[in-house]
Structure formats: C-alpha cells, structure tokens
N, C-alpha and C positions, 0 to 999 in steps of 0.2 A: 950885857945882859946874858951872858952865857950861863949863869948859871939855874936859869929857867927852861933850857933845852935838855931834855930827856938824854938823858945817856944811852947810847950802845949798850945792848946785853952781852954777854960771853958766849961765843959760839960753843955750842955742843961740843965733846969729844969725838974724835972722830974713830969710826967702826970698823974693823975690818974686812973684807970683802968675802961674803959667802963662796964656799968651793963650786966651780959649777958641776953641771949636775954628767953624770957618768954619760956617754956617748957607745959606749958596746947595748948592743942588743944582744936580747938572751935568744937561742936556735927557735923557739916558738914562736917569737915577737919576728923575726926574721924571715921564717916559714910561713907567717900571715899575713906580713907586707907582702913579701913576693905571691904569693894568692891572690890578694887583692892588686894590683899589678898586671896580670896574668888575665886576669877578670875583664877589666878597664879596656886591657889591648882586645879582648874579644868582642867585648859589645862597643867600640869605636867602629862607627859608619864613615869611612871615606867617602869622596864627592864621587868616585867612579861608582860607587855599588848603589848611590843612588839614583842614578841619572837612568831612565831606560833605552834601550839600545838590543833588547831582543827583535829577532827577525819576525818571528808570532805577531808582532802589533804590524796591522795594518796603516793605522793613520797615528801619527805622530802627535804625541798630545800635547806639544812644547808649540804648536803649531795653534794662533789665536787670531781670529779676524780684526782686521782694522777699525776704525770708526766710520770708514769708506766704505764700509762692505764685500770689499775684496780679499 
C-alpha cells in the first residue's frame, strides 16, 4: 500500500550566503563610542567611593543595634 503514502516534495534550491556586513567604523562612529566609553568609566561608582570613611562623622552609621539591645 505504498502507494497511498504522500511523497516527499523537492527541497528548495539552495541560496547563497549573504556577504557579511562591513566591520570598519567611520572616524565619527569611532569618536562616539570612545565618548560614550569615556562617559560610562566616569559615572562608574566603585565600592571604595561609596563606603564612608571620612573623619568629620562622628558615629559610624554601618554601626546597628541588636535585637538585644546592645
């Protein structure tokens, strides 16, 4: 009873593969990452510039009481 079984279609031809796309940046596109860049390293807070550690504070405010009271 094969011959009640649907046949295989023809695969497609096959396409050739698009060029990929250029990797040079033009001096403005260039000029505007490194900016942006530039930016990013400025407003990045590391853990030392947040932590306080000036001599001006008197009580330490990392400093929190127990459930004990002490």
């Amino acid at each position: 009873m094969g011959f009640l079984s649907p046949k295989m279609p023809s695969l497609p031809p096959v396409q050739p593969l698009p060029e990929p796309p250029s990797t040079k940046l033009s001096a403005e596109e260039e000029k505007r990452i490194q900016e942006e860049q530039a930016a990013i390293q400025r407003r990045r807070k590391g853990r030392a510039s947040t932590i306080l550690t000036s001599p001006l504070v008197d009580v330490a405010t990392t400093e929190k009481k127990t459930l004990l009271g002490m």
